[in-house]
C-alpha positions as CSV (number, residue, x, y, z in Angstrom):
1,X,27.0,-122.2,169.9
2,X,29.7,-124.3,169.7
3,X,31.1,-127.0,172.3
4,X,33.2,-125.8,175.2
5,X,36.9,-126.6,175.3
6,X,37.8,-129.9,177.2
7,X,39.2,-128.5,180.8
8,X,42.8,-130.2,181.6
9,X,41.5,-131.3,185.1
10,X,38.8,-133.7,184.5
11,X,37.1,-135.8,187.3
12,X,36.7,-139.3,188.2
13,X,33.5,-140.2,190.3
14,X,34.7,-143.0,192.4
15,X,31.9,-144.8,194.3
16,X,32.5,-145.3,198.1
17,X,29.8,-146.4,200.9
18,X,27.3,-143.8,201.5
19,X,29.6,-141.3,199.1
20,X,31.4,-140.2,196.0
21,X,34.7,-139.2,195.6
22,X,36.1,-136.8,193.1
23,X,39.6,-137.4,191.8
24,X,41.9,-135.3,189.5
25,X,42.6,-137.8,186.8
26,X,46.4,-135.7,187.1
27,X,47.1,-137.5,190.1
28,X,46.2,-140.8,189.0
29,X,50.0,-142.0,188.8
30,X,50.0,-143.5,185.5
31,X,52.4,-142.1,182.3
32,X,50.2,-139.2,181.2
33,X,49.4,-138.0,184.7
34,X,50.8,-134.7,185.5
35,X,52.6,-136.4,188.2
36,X,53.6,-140.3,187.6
37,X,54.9,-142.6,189.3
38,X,56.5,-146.0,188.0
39,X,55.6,-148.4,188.4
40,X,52.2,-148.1,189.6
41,X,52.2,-150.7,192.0
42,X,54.0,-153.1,193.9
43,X,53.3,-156.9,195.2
44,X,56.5,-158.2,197.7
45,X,55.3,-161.7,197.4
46,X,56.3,-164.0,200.0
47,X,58.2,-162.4,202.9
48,X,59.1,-164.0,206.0
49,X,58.4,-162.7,209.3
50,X,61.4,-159.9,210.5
51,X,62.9,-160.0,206.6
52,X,63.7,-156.2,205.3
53,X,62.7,-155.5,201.5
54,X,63.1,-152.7,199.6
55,X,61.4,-151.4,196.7
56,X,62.2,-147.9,194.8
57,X,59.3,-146.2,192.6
58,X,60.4,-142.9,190.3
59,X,58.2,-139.9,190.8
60,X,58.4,-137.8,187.5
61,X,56.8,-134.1,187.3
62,X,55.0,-133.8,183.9
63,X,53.4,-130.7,184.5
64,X,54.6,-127.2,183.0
65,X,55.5,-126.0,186.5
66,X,57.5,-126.4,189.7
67,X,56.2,-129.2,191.9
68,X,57.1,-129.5,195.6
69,X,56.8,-133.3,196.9
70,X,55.4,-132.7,200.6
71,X,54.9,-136.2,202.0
72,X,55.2,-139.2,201.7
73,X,53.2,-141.5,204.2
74,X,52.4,-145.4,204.1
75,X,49.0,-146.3,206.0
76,X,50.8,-149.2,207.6
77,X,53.6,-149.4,210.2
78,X,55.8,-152.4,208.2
79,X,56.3,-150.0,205.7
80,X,59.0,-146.6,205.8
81,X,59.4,-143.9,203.3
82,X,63.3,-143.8,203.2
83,X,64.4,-139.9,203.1
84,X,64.1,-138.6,199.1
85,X,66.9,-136.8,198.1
86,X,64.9,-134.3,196.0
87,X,61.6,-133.4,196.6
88,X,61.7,-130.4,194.3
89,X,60.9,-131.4,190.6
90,X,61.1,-128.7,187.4
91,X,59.2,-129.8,184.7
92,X,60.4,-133.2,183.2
93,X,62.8,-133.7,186.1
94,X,62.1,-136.9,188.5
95,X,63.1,-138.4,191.8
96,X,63.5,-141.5,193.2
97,X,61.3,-142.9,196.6
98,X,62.3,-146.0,198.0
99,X,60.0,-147.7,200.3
100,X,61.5,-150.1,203.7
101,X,59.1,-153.2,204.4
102,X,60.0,-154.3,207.9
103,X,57.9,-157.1,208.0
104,X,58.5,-158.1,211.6
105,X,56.2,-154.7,212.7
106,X,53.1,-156.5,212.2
107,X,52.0,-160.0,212.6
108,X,52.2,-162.7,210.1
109,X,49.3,-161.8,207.5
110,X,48.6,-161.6,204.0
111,X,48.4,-157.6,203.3
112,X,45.6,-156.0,201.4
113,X,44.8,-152.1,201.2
114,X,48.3,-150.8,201.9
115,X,49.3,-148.1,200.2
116,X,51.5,-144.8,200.1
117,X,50.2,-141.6,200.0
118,X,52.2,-139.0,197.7
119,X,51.5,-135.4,198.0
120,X,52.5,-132.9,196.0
121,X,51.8,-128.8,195.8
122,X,50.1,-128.8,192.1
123,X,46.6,-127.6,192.6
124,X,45.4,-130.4,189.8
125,X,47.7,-133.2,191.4
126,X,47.6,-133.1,194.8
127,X,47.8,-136.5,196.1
128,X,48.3,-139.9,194.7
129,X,48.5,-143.4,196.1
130,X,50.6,-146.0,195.4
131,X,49.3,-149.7,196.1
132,X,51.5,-152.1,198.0
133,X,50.9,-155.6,198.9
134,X,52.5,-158.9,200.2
135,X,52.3,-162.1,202.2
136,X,54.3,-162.2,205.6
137,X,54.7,-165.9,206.4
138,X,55.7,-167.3,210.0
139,X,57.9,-170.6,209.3
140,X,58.4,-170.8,213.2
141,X,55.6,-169.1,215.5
142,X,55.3,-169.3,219.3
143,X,51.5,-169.1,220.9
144,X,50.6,-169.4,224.5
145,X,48.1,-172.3,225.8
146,X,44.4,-170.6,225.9
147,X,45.4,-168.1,223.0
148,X,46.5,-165.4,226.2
149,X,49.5,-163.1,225.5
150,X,51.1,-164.2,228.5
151,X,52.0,-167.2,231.4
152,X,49.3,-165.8,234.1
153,X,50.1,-167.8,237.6
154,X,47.2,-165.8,239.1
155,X,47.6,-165.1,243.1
156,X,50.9,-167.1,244.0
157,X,51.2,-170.0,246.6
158,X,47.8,-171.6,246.1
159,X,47.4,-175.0,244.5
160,X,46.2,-174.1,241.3
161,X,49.6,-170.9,240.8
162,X,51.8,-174.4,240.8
163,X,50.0,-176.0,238.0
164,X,52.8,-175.4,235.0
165,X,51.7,-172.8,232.1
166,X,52.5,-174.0,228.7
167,X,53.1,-172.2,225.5
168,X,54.5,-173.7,222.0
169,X,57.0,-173.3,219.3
170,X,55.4,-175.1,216.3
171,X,57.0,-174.7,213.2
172,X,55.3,-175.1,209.1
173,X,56.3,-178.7,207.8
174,X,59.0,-177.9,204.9
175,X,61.1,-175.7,207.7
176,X,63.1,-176.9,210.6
177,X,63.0,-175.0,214.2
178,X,66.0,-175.9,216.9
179,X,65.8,-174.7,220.0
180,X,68.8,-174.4,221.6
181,X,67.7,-174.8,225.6
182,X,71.3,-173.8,226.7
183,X,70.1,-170.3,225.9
184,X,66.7,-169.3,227.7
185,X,66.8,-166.6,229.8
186,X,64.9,-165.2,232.7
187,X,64.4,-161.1,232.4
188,X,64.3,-159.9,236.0
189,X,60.3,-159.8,237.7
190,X,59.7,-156.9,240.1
191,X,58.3,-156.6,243.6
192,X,60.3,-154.8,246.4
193,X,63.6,-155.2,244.6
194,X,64.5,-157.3,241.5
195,X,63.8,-161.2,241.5
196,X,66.2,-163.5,239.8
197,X,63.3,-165.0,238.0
198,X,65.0,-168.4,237.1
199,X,65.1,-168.8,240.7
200,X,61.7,-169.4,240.8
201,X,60.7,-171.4,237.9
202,X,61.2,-175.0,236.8
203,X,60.9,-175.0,232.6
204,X,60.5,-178.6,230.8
205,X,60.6,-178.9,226.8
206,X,59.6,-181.6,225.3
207,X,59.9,-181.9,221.1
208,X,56.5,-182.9,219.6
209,X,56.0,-183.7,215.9
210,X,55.5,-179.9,214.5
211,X,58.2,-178.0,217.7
212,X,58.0,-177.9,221.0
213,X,55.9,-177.8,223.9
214,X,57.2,-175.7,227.3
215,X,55.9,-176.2,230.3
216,X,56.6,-173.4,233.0
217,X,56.2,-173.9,236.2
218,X,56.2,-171.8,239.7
219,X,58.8,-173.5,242.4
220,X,56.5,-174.5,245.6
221,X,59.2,-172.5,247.7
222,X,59.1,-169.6,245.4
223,X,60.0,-167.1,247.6
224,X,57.1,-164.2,248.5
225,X,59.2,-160.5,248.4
226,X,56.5,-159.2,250.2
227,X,52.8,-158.9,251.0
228,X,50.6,-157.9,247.9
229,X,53.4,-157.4,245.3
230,X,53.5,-157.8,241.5
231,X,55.2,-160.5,239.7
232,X,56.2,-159.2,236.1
233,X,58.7,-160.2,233.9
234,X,59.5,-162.9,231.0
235,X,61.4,-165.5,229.7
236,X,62.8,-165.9,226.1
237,X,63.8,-168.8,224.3
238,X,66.2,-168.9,221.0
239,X,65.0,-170.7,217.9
240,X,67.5,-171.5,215.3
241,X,65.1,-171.0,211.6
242,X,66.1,-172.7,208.5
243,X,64.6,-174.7,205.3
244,X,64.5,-174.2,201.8
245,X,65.0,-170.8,200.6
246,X,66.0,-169.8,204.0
247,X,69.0,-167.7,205.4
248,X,69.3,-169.2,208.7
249,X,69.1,-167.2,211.7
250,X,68.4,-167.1,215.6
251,X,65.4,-165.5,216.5
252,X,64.3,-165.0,220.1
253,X,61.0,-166.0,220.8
254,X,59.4,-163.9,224.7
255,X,56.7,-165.1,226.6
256,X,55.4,-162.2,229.4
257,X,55.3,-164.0,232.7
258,X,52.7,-162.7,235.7
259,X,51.6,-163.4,239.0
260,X,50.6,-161.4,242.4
261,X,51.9,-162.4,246.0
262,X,48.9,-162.4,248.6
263,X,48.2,-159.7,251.2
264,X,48.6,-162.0,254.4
């Protein structure tokens, strides 16, 4: 008897924990895939923090039929699919994706296992991936004393609510951070009716060797809008970023500011 035919959808046994995977080799991405993509990959390199990138991959339909391009979906939310203009490909045809990093949706971090997930409507290439990466680098980063997300003056008018909260600007060594006091702002707190927060608060910066240190602190008279109440609200400070290979900018830095009134 002789040997059977070779099939045109042969599979790949991936290894995964506690599983195995089967893959078309068809939607494998590469130049003799039914469907390809070029190029295969893509590493953004250095990025910093709140920078846009773009990067365009061409999706070309090698099959002998119609293909139907159904999504298109990163796994991460710092990277968009920007809207194809064709999605239907004849044979031979191809179409162009182009993929939006918006680096300042996640926090400063070195990506690994991002990728985009292609689908398609050919029974023998079905899906494909596309691996991104990239570095998202902070030259300026504000943190909050006690690594807390906010300035917590616990229950107002005691001794220890008056002791000032401190958070920092600290910027890397070969970039330069100003911070331009003239420009903080108070957002408005709520209790029984909106506080004019800088009212209330006495701020102090003072430049140290890598940015600045902030101390906020509560007014002894801060006024009480009534018995049991919420402060909430938050204070921003603008930071003028530049250095080498920099585009200067202003970027304003928030820090969440809360505190409760006593019941009395």
């Amino acid at each position: 008897m002789s040997a059977p035919m070779p099939i045109r959808l042969c599979l790949l046994l991936v290894p995964l924990v506690g599983a195995v995977c089967l893959l078309p080799i068809g939607c494998g991405g590469g130049e003799d895939a039914l469907v390809s993509v070029t190029p295969l990959q893509h590493d953004f390199g250095r990025i910093r923090h709140g920078d846009v990138k773009f990067q365009a991959f061409t999706i070309r339909n090698n099959s002998d039929r119609a293909i139907t391009i159904s999504k298109a979906e990163p796994n991460c939310g710092c990277f968009k699919t920007v809207p194809m203009r064709k999605r239907r490909l004849d044979p031979g045809q191809e179409t162009e994706l182009k993929i939006k990093f918006e680096s300042g949706a996640v926090p400063a971090q070195q990506l690994k296992g991002k990728f985009v997930h292609v689908m398609t409507d050919h029974p023998e290439a079905q899906g494909l991936k596309i691996p991104l990466e990239g570095h998202i680098f902070a030259p300026v980063a504000l943190s909050v004393e006690g690594g807390l997300d906010k300035l917590y003056f616990g229950l107002i008018g005691n001794e220890a609510s008056l002791a000032p909260r401190k958070c920092f600007i600290r910027c890397e060594p070969q970039y330069k951070a100003e911070l331009d006091t003239s420009m903080q702002t108070f957002e408005k707190g709520y209790a029984i009716r909106p506080l004019q927060l800088a009212s209330l608060f006495d701020v102090e910066i003072e430049p140290t060797k890598d940015g600045y240190a902030i101390a906020v602190a509560l007014k002894p008279d801060a006024a009480n809008p009534g018995q049991g109440h919420q402060l909430m609200g938050s204070i921003t400070f603008r930071v003028r970023e530049s250095g080498p290979g920099l585009k200067e900018r202003v970027i304003p830095y928030t820090v969440k500011l809360h505190g409760t009134w006593p019941t009395r």
